[in-house]
N, CA, C and O atoms as CSV, one atom per row, in Angstrom:
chain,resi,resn,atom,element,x,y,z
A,1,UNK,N,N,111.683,-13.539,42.271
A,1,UNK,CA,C,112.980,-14.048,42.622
A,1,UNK,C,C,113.235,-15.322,41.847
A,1,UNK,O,O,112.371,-16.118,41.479
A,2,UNK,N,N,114.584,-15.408,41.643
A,2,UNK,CA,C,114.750,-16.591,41.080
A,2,UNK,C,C,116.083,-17.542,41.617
A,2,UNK,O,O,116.944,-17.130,42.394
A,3,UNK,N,N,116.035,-18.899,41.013
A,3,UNK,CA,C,117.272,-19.156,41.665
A,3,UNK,C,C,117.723,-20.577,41.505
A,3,UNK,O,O,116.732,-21.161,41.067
A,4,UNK,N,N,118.617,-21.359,41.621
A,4,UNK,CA,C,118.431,-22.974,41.919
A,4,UNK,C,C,119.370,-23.358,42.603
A,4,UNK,O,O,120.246,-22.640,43.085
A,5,UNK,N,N,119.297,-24.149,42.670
A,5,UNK,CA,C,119.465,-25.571,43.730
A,5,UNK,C,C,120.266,-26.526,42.684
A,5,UNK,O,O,120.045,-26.987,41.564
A,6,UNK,N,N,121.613,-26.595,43.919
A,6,UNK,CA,C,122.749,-26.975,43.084
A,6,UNK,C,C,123.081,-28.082,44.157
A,6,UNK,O,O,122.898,-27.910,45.362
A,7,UNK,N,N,123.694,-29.481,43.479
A,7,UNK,CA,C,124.536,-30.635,44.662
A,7,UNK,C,C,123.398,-31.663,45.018
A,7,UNK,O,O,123.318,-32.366,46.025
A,8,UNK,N,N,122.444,-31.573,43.835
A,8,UNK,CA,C,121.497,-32.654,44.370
A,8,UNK,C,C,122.364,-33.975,43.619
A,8,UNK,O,O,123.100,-34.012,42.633
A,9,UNK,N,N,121.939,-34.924,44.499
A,9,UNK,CA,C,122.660,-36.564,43.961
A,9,UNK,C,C,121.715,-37.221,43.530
A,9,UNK,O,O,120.588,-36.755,43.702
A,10,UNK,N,N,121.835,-38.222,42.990
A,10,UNK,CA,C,120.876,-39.101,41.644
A,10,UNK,C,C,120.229,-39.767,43.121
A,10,UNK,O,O,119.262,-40.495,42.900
A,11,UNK,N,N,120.621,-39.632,44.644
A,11,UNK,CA,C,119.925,-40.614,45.365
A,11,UNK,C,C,119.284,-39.698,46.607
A,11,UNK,O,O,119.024,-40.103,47.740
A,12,UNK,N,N,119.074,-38.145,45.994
A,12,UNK,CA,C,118.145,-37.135,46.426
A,12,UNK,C,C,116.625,-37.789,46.268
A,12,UNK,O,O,116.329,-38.688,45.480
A,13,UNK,N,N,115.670,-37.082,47.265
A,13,UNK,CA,C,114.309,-37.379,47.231
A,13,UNK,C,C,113.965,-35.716,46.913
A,13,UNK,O,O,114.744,-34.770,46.796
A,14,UNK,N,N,112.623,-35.767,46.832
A,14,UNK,CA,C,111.294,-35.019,47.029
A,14,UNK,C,C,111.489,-34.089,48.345
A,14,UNK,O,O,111.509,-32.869,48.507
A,15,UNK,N,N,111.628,-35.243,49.244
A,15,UNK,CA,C,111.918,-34.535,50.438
A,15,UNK,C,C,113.069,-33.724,50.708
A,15,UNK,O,O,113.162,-33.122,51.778
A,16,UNK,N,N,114.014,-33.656,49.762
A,16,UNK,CA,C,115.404,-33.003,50.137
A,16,UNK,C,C,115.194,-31.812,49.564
A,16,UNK,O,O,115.270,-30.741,50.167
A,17,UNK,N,N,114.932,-31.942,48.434
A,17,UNK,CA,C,114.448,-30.805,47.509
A,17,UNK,C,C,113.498,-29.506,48.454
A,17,UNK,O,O,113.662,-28.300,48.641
A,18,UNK,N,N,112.411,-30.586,48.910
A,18,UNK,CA,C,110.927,-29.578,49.788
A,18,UNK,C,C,112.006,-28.921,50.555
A,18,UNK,O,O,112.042,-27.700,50.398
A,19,UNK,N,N,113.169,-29.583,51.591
A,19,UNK,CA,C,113.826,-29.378,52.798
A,19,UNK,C,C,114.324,-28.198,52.147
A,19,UNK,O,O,113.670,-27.176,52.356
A,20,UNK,N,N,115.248,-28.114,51.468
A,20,UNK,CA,C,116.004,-27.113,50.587
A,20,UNK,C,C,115.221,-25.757,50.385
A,20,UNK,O,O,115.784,-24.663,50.390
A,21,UNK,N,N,114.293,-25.882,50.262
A,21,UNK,CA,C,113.488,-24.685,49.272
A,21,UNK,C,C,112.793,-23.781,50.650
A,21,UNK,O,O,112.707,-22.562,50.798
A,22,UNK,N,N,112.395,-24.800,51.475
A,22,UNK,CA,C,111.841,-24.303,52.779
A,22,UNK,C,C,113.110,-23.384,53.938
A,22,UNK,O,O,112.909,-22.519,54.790
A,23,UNK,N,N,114.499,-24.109,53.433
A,23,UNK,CA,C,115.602,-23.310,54.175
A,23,UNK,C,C,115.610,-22.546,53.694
A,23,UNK,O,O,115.658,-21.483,54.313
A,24,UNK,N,N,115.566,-22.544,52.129
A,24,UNK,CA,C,116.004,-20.755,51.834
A,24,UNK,C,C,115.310,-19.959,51.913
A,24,UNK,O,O,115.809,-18.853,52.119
A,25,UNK,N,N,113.401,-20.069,51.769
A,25,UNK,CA,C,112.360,-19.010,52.601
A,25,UNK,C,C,112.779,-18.763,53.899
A,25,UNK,O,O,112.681,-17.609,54.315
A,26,UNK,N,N,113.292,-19.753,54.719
A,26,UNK,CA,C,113.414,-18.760,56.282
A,26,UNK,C,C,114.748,-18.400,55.637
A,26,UNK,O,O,114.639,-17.203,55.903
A,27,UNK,N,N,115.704,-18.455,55.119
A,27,UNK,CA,C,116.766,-17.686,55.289
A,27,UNK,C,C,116.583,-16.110,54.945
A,27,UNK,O,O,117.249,-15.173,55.385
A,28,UNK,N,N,115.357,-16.073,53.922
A,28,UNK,CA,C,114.851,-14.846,52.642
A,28,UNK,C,C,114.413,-14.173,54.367
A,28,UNK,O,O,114.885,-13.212,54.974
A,29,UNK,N,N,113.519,-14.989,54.684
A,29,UNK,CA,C,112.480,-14.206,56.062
A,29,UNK,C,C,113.824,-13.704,57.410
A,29,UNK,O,O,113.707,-12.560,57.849
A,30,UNK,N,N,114.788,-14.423,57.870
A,30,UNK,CA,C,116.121,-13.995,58.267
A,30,UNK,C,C,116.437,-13.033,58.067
A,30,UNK,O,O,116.733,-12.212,58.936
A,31,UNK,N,N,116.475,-12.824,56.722
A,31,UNK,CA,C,117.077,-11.075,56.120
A,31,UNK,C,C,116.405,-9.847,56.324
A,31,UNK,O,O,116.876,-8.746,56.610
A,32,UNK,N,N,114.843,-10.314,56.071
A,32,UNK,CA,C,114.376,-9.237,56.390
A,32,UNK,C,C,114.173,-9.114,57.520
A,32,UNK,O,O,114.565,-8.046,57.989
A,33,UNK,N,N,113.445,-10.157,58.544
A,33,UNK,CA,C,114.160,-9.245,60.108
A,33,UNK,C,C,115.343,-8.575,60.235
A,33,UNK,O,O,115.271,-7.630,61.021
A,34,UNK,N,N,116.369,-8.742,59.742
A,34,UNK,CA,C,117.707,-8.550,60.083
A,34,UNK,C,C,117.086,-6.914,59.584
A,34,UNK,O,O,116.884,-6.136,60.516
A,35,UNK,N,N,116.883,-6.564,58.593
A,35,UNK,CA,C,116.658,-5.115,58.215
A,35,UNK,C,C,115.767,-4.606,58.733
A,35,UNK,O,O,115.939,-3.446,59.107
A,36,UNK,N,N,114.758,-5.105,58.915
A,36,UNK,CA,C,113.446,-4.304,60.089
A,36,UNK,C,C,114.488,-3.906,60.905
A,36,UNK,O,O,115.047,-2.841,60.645
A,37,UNK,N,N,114.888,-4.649,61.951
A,37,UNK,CA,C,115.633,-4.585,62.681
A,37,UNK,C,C,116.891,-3.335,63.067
A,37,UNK,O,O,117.226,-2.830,64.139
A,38,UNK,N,N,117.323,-3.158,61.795
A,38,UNK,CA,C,118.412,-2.549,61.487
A,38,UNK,C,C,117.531,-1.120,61.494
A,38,UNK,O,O,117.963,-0.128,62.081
A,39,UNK,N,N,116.273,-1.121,60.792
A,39,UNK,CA,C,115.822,0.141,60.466
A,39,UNK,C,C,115.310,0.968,61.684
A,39,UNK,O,O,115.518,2.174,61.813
A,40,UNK,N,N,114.115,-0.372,63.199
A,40,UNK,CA,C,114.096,-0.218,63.808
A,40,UNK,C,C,114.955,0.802,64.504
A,40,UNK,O,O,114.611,1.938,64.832
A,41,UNK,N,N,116.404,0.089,64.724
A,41,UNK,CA,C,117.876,0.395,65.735
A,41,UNK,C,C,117.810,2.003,65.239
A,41,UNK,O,O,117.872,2.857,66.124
A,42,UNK,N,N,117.676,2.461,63.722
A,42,UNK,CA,C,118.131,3.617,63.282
A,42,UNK,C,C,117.440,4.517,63.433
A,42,UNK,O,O,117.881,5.615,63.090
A,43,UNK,N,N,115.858,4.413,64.099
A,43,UNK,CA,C,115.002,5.519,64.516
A,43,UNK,C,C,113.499,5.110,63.858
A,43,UNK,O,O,112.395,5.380,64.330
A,44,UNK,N,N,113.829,4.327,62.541
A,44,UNK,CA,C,112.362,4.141,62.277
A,44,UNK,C,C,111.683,3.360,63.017
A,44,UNK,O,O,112.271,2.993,64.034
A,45,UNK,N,N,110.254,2.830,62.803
A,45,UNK,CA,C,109.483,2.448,63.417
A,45,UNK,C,C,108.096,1.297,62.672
A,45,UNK,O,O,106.870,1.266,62.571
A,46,UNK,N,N,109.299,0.494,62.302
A,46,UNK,CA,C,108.884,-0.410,61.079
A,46,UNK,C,C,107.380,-1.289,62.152
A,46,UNK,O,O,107.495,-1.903,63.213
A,47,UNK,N,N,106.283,-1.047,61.452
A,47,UNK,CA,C,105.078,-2.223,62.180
A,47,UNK,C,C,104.362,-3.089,60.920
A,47,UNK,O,O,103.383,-3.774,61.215
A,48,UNK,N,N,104.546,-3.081,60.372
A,48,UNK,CA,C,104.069,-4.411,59.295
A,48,UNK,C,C,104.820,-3.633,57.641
A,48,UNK,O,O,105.131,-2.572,57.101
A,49,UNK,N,N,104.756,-5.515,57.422
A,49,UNK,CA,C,105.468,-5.415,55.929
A,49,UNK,C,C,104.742,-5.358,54.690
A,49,UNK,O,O,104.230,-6.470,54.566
A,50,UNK,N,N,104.437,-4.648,53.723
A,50,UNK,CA,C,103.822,-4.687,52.310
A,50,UNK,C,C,104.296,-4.831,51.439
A,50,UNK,O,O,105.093,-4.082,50.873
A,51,UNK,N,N,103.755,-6.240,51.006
A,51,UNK,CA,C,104.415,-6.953,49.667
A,51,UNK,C,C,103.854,-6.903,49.108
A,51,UNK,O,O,102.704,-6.901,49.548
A,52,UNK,N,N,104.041,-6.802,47.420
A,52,UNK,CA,C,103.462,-7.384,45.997
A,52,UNK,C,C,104.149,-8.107,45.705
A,52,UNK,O,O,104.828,-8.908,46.348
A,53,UNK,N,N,104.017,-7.840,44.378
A,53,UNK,CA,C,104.893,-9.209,42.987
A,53,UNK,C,C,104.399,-10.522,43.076
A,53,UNK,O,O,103.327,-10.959,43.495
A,54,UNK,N,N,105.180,-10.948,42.702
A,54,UNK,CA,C,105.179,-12.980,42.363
A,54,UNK,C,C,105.177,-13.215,43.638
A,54,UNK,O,O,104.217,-13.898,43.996
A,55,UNK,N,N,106.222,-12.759,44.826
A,55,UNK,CA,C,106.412,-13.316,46.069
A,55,UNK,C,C,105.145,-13.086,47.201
A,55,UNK,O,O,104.974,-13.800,48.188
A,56,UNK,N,N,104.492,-12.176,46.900
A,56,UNK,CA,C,103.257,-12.181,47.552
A,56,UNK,C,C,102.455,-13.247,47.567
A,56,UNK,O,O,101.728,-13.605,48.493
A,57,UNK,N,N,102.652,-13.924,46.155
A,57,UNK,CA,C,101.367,-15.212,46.180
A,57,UNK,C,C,101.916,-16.232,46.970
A,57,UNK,O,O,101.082,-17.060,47.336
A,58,UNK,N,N,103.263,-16.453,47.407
A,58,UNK,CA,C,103.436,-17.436,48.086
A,58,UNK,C,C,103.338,-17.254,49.713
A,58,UNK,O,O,104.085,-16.656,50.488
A,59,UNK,N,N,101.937,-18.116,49.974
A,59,UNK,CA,C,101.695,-18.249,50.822
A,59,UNK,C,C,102.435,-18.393,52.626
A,59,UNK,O,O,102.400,-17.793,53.701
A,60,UNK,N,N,103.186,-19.867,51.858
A,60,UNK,CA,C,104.309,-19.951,53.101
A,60,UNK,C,C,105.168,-18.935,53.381
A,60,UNK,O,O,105.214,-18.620,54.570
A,61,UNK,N,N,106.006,-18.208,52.472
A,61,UNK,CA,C,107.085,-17.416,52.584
A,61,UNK,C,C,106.410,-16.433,53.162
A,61,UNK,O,O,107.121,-16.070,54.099
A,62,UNK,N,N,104.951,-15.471,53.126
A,62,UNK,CA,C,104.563,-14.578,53.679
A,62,UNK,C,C,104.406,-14.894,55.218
A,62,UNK,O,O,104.976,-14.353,56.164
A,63,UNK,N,N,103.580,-15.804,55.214
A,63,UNK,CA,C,103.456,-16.389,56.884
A,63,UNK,C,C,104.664,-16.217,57.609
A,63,UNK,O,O,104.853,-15.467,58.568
A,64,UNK,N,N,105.848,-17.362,56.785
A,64,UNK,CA,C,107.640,-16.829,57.584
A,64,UNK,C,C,107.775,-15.693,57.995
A,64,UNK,O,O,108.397,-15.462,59.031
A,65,UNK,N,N,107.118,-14.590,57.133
A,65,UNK,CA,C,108.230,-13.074,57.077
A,65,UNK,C,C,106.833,-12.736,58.369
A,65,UNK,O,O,107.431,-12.393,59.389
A,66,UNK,N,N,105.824,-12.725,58.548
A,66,UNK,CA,C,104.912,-12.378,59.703
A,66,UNK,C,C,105.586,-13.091,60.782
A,66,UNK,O,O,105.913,-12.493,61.807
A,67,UNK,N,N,105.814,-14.341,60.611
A,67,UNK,CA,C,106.088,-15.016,61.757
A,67,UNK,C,C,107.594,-14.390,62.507
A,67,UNK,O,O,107.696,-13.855,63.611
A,68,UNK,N,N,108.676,-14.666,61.496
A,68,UNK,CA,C,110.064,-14.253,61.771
A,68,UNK,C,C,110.071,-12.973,62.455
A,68,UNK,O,O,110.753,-12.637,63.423
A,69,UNK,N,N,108.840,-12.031,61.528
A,69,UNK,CA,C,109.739,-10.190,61.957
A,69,UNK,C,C,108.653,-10.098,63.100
A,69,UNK,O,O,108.691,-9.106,63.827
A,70,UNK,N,N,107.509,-11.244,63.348
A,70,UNK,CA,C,106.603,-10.677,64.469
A,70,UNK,C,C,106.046,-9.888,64.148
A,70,UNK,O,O,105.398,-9.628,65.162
A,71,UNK,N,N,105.572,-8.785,62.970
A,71,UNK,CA,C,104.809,-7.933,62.021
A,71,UNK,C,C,103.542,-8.508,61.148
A,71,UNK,O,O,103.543,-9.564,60.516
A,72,UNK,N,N,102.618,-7.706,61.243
A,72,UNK,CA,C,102.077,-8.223,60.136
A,72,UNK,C,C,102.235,-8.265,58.514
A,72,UNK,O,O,102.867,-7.258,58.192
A,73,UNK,N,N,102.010,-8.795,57.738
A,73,UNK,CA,C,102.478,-8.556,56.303
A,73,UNK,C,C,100.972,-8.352,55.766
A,73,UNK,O,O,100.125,-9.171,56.123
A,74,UNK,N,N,100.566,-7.155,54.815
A,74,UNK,CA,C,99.568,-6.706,54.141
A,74,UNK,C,C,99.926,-7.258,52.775
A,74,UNK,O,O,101.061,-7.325,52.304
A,75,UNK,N,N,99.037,-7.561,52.332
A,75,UNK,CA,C,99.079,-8.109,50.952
A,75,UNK,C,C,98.001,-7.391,49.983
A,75,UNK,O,O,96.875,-7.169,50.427
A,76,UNK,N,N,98.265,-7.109,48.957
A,76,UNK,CA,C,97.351,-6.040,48.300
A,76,UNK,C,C,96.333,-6.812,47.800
A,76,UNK,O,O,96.423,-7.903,48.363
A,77,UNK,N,N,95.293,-6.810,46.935
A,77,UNK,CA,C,93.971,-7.230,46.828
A,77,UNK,C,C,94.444,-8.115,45.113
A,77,UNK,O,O,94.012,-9.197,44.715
A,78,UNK,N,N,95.406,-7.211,44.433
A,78,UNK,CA,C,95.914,-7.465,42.805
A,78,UNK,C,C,97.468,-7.689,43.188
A,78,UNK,O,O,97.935,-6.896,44.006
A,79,UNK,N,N,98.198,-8.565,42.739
A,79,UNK,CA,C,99.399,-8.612,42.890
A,79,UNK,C,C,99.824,-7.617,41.831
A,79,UNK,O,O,100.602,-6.719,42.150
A,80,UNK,N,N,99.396,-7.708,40.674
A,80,UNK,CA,C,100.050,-7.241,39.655
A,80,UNK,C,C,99.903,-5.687,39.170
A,80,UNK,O,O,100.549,-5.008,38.372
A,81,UNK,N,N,98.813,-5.431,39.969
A,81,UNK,CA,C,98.024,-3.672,39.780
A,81,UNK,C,C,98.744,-3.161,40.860
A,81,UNK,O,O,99.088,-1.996,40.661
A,82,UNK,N,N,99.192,-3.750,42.237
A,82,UNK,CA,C,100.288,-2.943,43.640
A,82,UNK,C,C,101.673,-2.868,42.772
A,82,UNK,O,O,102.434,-2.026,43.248
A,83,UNK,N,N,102.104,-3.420,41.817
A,83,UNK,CA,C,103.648,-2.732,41.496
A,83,UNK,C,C,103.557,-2.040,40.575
A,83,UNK,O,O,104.571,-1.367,40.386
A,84,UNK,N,N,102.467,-1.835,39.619
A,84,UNK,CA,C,102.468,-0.336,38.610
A,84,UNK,C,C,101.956,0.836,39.149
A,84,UNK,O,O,102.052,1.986,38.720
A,85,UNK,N,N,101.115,0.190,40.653
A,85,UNK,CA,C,100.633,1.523,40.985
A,85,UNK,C,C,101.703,2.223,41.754
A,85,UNK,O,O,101.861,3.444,41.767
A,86,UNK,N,N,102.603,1.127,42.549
A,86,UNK,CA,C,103.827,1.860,43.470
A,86,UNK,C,C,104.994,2.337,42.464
A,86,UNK,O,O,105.693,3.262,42.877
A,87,UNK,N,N,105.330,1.719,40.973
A,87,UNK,CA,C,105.851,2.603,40.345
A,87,UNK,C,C,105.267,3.901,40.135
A,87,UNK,O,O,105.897,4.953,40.250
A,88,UNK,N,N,104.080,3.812,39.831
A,88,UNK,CA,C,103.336,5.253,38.631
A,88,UNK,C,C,103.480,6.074,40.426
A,88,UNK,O,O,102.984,7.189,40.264
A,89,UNK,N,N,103.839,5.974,41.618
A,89,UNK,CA,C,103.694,6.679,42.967
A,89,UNK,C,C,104.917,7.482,43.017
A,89,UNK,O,O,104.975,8.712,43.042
A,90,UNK,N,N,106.207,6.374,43.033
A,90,UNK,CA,C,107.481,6.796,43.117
A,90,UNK,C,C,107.926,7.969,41.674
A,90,UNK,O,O,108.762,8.866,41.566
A,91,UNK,N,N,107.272,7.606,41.087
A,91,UNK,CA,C,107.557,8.280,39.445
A,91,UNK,C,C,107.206,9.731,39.651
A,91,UNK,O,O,107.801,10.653,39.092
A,92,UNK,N,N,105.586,9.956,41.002
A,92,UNK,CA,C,104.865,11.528,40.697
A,92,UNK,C,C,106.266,12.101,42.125
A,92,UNK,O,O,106.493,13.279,42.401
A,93,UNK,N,N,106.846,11.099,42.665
A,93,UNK,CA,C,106.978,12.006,43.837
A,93,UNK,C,C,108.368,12.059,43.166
A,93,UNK,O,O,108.908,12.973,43.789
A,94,UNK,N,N,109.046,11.721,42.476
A,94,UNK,CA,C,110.444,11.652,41.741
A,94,UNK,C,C,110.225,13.112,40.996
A,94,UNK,O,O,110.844,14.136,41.285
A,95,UNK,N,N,109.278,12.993,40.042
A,95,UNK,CA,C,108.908,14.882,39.148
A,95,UNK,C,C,108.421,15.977,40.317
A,95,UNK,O,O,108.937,17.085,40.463
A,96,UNK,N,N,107.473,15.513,41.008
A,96,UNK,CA,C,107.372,16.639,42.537
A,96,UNK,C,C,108.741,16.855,42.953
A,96,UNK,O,O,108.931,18.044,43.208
A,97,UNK,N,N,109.727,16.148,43.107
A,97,UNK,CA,C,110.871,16.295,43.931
A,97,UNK,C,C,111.885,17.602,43.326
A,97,UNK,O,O,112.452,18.499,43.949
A,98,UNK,N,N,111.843,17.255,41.659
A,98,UNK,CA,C,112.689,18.503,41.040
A,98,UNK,C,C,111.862,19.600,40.617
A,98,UNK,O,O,110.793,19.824,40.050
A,99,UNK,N,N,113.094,20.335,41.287
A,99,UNK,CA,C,112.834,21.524,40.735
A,99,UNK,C,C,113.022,22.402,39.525
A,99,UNK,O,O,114.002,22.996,39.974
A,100,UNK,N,N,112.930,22.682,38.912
A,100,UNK,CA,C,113.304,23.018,37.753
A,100,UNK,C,C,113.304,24.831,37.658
A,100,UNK,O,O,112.204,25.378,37.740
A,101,UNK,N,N,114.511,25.673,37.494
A,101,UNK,CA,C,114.726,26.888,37.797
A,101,UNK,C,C,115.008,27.774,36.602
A,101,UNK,O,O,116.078,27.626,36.011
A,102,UNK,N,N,114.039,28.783,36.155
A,102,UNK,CA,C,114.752,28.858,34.840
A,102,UNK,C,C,115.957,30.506,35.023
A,102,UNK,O,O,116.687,30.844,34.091
């Protein structure tokens, strides 16, 4: 994810900045309850979250999203080996899926 932080004043601290960055992880962790939630309401039966990428390594933001959705969050062992392997996954069940008729 990426992003910045706009309206800081020449008489901003350290601390406004930390304050800032820490609102928008719970806001990120907000959303995704909001969709557990949503998925919950719709029949599924969401019980913990599995992340990779970049956002996995951050510590705090994972704790939020455990804490917020009340779920646990699994974190894979390689950040970077869980998103080629969940592509190269989606990719076999994408060619399993068609059929091809001659």
């Amino acid at each position: 994810m990426r992003g910045s932080i706009v309206d800081l004043e020449l008489e901003s601290f350290i601390v406004d900045l930390a304050r800032k960055y820490y609102l928008t992880l719970e806001a990120i962790a907000l959303q995704t309850r909001h969709i557990v939630e949503a998925l919950n309401t719709a029949g599924h039966h969401i019980t913990s979250l599995y992340m990779s990428g970049g956002q996995a390594k951050n510590v705090v933001m994972m704790q939020l999203f455990a804490d917020t959705c009340n779920i646990p969050v699994v974190l894979p062992k390689s950040h970077s080996e869980a998103v080629v392997l969940g592509a190269a996954m989606l990719g076999r069940i994408a060619v399993d899926g068609v059929k091809v008729r001659c």
